[in-house]
C-alpha positions as a Markdown table, in Angstrom:
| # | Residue | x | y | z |
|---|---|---|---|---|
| 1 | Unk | 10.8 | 15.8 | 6.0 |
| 2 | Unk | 12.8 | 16.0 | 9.1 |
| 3 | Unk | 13.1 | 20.0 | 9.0 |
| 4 | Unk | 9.2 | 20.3 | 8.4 |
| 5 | Unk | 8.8 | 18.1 | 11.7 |
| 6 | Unk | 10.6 | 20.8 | 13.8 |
| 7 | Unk | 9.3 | 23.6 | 12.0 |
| 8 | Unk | 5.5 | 22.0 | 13.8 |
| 9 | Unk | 6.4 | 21.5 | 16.8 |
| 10 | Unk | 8.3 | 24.6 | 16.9 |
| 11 | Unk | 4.7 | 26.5 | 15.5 |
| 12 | Unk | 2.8 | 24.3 | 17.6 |
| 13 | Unk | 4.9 | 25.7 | 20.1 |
| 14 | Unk | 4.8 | 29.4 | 19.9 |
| 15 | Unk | 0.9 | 29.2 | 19.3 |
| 16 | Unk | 0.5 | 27.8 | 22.9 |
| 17 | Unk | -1.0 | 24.7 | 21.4 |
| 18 | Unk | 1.9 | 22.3 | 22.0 |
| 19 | Unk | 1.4 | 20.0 | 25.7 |
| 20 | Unk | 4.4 | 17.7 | 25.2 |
| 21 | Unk | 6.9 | 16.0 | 23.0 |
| 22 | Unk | 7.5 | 12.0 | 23.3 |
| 23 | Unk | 9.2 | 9.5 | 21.1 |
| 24 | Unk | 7.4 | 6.4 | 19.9 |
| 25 | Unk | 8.7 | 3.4 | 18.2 |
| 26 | Unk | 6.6 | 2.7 | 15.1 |
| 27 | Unk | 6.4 | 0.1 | 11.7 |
| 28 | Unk | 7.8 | 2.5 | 8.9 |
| 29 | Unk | 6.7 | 1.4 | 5.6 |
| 30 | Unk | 9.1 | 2.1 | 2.6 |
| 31 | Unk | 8.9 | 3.0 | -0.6 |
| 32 | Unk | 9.5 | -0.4 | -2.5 |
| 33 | Unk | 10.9 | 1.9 | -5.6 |
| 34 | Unk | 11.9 | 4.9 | -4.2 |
| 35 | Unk | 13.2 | 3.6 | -0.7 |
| 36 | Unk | 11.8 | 6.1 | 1.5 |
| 37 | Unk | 9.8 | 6.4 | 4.2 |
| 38 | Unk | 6.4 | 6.8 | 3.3 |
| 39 | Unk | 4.1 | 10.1 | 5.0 |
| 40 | Unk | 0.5 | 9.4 | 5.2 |
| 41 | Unk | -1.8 | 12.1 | 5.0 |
| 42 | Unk | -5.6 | 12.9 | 5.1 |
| 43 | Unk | -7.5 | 12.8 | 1.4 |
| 44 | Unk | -10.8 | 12.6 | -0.1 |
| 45 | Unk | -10.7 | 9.5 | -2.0 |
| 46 | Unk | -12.8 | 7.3 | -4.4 |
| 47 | Unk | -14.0 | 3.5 | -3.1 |
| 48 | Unk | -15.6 | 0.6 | -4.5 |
| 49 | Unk | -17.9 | -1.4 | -1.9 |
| 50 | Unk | -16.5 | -4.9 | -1.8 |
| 51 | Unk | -18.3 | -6.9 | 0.4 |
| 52 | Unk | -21.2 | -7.6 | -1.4 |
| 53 | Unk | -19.3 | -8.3 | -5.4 |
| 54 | Unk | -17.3 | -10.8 | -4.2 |
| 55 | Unk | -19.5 | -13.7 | -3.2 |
| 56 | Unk | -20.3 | -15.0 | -6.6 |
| 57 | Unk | -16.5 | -15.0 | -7.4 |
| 58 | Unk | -15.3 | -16.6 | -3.7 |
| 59 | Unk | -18.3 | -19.2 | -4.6 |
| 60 | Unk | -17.0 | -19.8 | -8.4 |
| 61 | Unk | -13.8 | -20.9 | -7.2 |
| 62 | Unk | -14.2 | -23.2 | -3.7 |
| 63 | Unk | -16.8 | -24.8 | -6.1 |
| 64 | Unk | -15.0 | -25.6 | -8.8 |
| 65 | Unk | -16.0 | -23.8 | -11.2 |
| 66 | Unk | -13.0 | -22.3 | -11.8 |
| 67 | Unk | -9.9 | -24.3 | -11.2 |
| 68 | Unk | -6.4 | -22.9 | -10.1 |
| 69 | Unk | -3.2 | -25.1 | -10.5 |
| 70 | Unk | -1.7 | -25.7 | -8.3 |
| 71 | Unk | -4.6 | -26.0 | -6.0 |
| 72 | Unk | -3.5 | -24.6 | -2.6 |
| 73 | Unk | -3.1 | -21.3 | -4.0 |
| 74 | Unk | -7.0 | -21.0 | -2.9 |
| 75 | Unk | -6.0 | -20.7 | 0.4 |
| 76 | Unk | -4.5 | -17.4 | -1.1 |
| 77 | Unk | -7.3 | -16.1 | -2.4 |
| 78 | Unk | -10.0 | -16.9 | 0.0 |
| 79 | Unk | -7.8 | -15.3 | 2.6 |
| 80 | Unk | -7.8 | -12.1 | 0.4 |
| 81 | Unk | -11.4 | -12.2 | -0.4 |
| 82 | Unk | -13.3 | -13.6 | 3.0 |
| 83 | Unk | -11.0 | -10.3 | 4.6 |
| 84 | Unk | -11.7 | -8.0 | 2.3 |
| 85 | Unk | -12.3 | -4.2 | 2.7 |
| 86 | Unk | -13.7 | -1.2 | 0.4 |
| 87 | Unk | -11.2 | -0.7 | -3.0 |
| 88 | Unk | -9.8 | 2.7 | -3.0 |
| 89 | Unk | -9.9 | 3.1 | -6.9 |
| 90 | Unk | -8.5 | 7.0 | -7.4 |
| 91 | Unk | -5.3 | 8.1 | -7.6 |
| 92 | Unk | -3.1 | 11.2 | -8.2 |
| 93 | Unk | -1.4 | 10.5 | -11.3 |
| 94 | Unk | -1.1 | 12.1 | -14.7 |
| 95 | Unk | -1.9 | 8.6 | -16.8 |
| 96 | Unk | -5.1 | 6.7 | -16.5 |
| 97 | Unk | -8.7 | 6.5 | -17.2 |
| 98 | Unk | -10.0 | 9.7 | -15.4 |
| 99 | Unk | -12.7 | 9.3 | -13.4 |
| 100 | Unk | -15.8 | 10.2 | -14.8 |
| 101 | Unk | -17.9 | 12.4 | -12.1 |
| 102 | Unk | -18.1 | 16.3 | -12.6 |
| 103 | Unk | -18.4 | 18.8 | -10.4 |
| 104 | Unk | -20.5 | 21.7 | -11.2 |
| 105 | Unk | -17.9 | 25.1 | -11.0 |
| 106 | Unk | -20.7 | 27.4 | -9.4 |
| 107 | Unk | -21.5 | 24.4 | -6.9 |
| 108 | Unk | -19.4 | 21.4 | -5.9 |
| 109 | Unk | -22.1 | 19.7 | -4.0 |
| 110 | Unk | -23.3 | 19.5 | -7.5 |
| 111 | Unk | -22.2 | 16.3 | -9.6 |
| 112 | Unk | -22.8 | 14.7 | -13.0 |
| 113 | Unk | -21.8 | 11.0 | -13.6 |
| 114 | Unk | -21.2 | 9.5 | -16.6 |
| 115 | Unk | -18.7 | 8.3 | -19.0 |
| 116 | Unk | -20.3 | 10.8 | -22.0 |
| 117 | Unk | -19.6 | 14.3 | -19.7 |
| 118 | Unk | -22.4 | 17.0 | -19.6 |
| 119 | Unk | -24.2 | 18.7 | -22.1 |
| 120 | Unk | -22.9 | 22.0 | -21.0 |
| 121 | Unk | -19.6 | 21.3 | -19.9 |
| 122 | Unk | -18.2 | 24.5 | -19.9 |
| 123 | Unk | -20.3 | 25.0 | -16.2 |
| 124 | Unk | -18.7 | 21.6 | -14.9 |
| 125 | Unk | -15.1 | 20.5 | -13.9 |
| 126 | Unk | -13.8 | 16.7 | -14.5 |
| 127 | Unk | -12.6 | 15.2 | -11.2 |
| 128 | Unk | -8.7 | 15.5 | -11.8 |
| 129 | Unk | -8.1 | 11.9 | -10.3 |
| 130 | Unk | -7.7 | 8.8 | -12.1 |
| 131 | Unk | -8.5 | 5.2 | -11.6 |
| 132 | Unk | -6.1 | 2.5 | -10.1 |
| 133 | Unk | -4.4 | 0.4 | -12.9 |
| 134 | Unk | -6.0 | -2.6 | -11.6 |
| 135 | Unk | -9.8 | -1.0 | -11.8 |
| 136 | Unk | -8.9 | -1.2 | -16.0 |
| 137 | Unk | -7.3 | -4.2 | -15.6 |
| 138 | Unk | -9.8 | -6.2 | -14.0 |
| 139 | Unk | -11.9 | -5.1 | -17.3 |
| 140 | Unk | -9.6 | -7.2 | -19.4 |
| 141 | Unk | -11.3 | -10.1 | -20.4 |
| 142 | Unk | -14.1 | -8.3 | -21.6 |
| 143 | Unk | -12.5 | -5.2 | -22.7 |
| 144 | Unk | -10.4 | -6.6 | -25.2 |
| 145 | Unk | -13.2 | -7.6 | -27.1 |
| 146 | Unk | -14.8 | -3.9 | -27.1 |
| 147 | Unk | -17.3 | -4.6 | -24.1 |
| 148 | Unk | -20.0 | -2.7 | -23.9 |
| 149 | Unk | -20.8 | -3.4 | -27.1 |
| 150 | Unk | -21.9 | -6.6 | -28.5 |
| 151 | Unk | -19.1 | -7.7 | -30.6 |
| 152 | Unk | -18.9 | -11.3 | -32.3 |
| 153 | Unk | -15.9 | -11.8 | -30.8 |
| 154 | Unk | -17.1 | -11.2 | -27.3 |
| 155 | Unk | -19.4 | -13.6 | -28.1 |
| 156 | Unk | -16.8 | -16.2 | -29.5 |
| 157 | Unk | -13.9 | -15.6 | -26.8 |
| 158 | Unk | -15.7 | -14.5 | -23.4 |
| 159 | Unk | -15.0 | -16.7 | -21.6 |
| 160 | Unk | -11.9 | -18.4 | -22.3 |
| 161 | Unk | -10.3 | -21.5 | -20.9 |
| 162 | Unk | -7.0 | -20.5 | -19.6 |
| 163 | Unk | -5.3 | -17.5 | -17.4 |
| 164 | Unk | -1.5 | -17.4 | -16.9 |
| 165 | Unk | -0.5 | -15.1 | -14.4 |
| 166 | Unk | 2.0 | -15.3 | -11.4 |
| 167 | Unk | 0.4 | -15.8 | -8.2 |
| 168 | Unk | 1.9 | -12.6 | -6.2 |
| 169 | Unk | -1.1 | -10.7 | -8.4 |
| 170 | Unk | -3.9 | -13.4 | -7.2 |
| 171 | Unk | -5.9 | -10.4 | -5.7 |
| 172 | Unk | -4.9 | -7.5 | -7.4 |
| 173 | Unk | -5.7 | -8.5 | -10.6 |
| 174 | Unk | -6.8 | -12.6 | -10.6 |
| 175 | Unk | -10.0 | -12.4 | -8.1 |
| 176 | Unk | -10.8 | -9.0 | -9.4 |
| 177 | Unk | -11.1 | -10.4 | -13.0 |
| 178 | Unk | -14.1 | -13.2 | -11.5 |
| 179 | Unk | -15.7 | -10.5 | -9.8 |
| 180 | Unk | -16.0 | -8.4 | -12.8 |
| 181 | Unk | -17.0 | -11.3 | -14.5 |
| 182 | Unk | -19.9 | -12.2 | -12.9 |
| 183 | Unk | -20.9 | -8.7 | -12.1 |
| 184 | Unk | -21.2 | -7.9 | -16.0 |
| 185 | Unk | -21.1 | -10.6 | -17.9 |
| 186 | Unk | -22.6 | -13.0 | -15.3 |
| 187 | Unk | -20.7 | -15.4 | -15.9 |
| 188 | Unk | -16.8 | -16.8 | -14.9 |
| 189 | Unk | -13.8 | -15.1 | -17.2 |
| 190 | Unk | -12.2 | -18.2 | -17.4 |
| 191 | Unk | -11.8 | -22.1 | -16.8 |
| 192 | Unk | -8.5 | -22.7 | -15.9 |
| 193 | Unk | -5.7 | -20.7 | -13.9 |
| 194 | Unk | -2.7 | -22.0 | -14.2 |
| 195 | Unk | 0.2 | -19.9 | -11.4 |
| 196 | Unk | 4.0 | -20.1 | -12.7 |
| 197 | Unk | 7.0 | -20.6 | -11.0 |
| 198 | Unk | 8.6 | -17.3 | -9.6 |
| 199 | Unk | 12.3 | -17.3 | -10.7 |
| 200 | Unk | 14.5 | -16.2 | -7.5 |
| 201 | Unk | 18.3 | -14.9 | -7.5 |
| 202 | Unk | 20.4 | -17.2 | -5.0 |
| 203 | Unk | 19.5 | -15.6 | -2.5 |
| 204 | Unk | 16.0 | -16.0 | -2.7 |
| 205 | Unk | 15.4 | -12.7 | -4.1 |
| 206 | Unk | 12.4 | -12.4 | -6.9 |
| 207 | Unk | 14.1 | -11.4 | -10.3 |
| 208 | Unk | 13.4 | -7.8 | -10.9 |
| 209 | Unk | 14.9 | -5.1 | -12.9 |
| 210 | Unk | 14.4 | -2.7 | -10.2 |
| 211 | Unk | 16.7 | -4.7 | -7.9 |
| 212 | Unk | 19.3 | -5.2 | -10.8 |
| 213 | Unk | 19.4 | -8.8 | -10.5 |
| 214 | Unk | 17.6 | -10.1 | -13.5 |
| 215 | Unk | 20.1 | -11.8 | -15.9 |
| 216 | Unk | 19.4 | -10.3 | -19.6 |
| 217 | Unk | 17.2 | -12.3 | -21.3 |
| 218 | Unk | 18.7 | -12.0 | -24.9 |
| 219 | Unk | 22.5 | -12.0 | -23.2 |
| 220 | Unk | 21.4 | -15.8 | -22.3 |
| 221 | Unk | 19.4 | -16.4 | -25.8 |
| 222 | Unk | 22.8 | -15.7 | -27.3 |
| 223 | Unk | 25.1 | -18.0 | -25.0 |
| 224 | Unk | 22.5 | -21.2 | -24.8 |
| 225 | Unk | 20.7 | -20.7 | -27.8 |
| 226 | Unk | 16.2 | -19.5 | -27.3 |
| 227 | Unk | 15.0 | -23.1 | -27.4 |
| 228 | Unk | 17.9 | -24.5 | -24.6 |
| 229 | Unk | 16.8 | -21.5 | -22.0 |
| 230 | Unk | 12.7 | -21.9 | -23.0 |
| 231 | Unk | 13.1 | -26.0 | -22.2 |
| 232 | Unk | 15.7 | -25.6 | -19.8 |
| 233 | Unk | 13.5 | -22.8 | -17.6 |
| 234 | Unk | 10.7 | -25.3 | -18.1 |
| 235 | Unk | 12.4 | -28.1 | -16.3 |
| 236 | Unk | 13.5 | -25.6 | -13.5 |
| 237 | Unk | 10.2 | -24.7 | -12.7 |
| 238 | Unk | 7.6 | -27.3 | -10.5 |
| 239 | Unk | 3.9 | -26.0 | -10.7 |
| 240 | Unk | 3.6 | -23.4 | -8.5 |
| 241 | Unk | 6.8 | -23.6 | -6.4 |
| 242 | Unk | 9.4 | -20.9 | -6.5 |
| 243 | Unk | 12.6 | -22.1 | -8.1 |
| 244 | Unk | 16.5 | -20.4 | -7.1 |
| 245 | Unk | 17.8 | -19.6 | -11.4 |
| 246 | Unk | 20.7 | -22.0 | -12.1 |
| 247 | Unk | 22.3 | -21.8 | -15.6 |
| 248 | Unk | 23.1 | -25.9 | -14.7 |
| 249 | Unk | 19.5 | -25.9 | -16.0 |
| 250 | Unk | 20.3 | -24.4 | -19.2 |
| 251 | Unk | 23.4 | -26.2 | -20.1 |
| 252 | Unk | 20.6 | -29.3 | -19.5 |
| 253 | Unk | 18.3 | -27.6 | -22.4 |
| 254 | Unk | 21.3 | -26.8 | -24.2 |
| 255 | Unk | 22.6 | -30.4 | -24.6 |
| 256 | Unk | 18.9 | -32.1 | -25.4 |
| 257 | Unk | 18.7 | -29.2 | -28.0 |
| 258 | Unk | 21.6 | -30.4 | -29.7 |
| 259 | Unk | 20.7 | -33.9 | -29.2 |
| 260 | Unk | 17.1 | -33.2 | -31.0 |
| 261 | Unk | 18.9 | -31.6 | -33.7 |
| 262 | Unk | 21.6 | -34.5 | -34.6 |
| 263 | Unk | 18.6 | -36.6 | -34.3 |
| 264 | Unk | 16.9 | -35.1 | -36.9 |
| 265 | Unk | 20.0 | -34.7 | -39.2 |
| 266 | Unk | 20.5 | -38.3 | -38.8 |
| 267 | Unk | 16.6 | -39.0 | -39.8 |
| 268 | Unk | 16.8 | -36.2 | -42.9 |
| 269 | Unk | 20.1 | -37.7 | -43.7 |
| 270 | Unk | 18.5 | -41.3 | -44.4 |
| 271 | Unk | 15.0 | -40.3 | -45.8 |
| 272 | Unk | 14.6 | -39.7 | -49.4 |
| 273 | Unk | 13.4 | -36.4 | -50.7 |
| 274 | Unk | 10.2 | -38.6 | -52.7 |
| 275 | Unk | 7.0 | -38.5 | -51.0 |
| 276 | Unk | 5.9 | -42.2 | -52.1 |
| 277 | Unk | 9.0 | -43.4 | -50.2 |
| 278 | Unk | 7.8 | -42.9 | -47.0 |
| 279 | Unk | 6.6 | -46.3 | -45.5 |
| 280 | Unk | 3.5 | -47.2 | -43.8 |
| 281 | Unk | 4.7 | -48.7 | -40.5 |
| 282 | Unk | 1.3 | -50.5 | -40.7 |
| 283 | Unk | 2.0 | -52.5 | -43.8 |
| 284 | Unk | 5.5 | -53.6 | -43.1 |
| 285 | Unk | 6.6 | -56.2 | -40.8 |
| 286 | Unk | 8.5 | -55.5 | -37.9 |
| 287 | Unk | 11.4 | -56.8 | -35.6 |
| 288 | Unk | 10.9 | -56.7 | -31.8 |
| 289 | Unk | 13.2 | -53.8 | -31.6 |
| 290 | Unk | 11.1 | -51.8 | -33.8 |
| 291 | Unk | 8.0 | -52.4 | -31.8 |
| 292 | Unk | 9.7 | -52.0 | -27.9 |
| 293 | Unk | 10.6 | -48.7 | -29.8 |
| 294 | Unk | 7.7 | -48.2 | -30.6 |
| 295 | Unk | 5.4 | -49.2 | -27.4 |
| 296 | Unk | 8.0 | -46.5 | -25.7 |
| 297 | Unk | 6.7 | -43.7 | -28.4 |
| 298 | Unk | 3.4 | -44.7 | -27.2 |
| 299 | Unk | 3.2 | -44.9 | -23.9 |
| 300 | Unk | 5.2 | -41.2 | -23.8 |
| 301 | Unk | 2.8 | -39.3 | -25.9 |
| 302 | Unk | 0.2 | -40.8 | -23.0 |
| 303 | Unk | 2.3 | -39.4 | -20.4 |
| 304 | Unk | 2.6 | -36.1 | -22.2 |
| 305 | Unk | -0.7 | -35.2 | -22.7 |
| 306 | Unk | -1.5 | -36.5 | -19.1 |
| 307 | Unk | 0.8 | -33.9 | -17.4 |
| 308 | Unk | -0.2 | -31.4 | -19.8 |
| 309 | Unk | -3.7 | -31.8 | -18.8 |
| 310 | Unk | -2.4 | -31.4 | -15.4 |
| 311 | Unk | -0.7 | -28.1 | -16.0 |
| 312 | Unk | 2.7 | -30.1 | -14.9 |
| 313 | Unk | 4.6 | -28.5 | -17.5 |
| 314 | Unk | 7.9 | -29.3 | -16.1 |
| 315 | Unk | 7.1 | -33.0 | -15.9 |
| 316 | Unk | 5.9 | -33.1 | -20.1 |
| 317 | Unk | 8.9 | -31.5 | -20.3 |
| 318 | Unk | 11.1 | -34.4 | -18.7 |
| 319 | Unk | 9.2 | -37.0 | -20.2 |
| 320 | Unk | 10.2 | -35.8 | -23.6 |
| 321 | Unk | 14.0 | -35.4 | -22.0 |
| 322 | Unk | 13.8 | -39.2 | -20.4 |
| 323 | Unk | 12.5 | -40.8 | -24.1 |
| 324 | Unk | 14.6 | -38.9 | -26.1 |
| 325 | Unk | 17.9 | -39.1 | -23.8 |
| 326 | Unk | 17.5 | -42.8 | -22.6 |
């Protein structure tokens, strides 16, 4: 890179085309996986007009018809979408869907489009380019259910009521999902987007194997057992807030999980194996104990299924925790 730079100037130079040399302090951007410097340089690309696909899906959202929790994660996307520009959708890469224009070999200025090809394709040449991940992506939740065509199961699934995603892909794949949507099936992809937690290292750093920071997954299955990391993640993680990973948490989960299971030993231990034993609390008289107990059960299955409801899945969680530990 650096040699190439001299080897201009110096050209530039000789040819008597070179007025002066000056240094100026610039924003480099990086290569996030490669961690280099990256060189821009003039292409002919493909681009989707924007402007005019996403008002349906900006209007969808601010009017409720589709509902993210947590809620300020609108300002998010109506940031990305009232400011956005024309999608450049090809790339240079050997994997994708390739783009489906042709150019015609005895004419360039000559083009076919279509996702069948020609009927004399040996006199036309497939653009080489493919499309950005996200222009397949954002096909999903039609796709799946071989869209085009009329399945039943398009008909029985599109739309469905509830996206989990991670809110750093709220443009790149979340608001191009609506817009597709509407565009082709006129109608939203889905009720209900619920953002999780993003697990950070100490430091604040987002979990990622690139940065070699993520703890293995099975490594911890094996120490706190699957059910003790699932719950104790869960009670780590407010809706929609990033939250620092502390193995505290799982010793938490770990402990209930025991707890639930002595519990139910105790219960199996003291129930007999014939079905007709099993009593009907409704036609048996019981102490106040039994019925505090009881009113508890109650009034925690209410304050379940409220927070689930509210997509507070850490707070069902600790409701569960409170009745059982306490």
């Amino acid at each position: 890179r650096e040699d190439a730079r001299e080897a201009i100037v110096a050209d530039l130079e000789s040819a008597g085309l070179l007025e002066k040399t000056e240094d100026h302090t610039n924003k480099v951007g990086y290569s996030e996986r490669g961690h280099v410097p990256i060189e821009f340089y003039i292409s002919e690309q493909w681009f989707v007009k924007m402007d005019e696909l996403v008002k349906p899906a900006l209007d969808a959202v601010n009017n409720g018809h589709i509902t993210f929790h947590p809620g300020h994660w609108i300002k998010t996307y109506n940031h990305w979408m009232e400011n956005i520009k024309d999608w450049c959708v090809s790339r240079q890469l050997w994997w994708g869907h390739q783009i489906p224009v042709w150019y015609h070999k005895d004419d360039r200025s000559k083009t076919h489009v279509s996702v069948e090809g020609p009927i004399d394709p040996e006199n036309w040449e497939q653009d080489p380019d493919v499309l950005d991940t996200w222009a397949s992506s954002w096909l999903w939740p039609m796709a799946v259910h071989a869209w085009p065509d009329q399945d039943k199961n398009l008909n029985k699934f599109y739309p469905t009521d509830t996206l989990v995603t991670g809110p750093d892909i709220i443009f790149f794949w979340v608001a191009r999902m609506i817009i597709t949507g509407y565009e082709f099936m006129n109608k939203r992809p889905f009720k209900d987007v619920y953002f999780t937690s993003i697990l950070r290292d100490e430091e604040g750093q987002k979990l990622s194997k690139s940065l070699g920071n993520s703890p293995d997954p099975h490594a911890l299955f094996d120490e706190y057992g699957t059910d003790a990391v699932r719950f104790g993640i869960m009670l780590m993680a407010p809706q929609g807030l990033d939250v620092l990973f502390s193995k505290t948490r799982l010793n938490i989960g770990r402990n209930f999980m025991n707890k639930l299971w002595n519990a139910c030993r105790f219960i199996d231990m003291n129930l007999s194996n014939e079905k007709d034993d099993i009593l009907d609390i409704d036609k048996i008289e019981l102490d106040m104990p039994d019925l505090w107990i009881l009113s508890r059960l109650g009034r925690t299955i209410r304050e379940y299924d409220r927070q689930l409801d509210r997509f507070h899945f850490n707070e069902a969680a600790k409701v569960i925790y409170d009745f059982t530990w306490n």
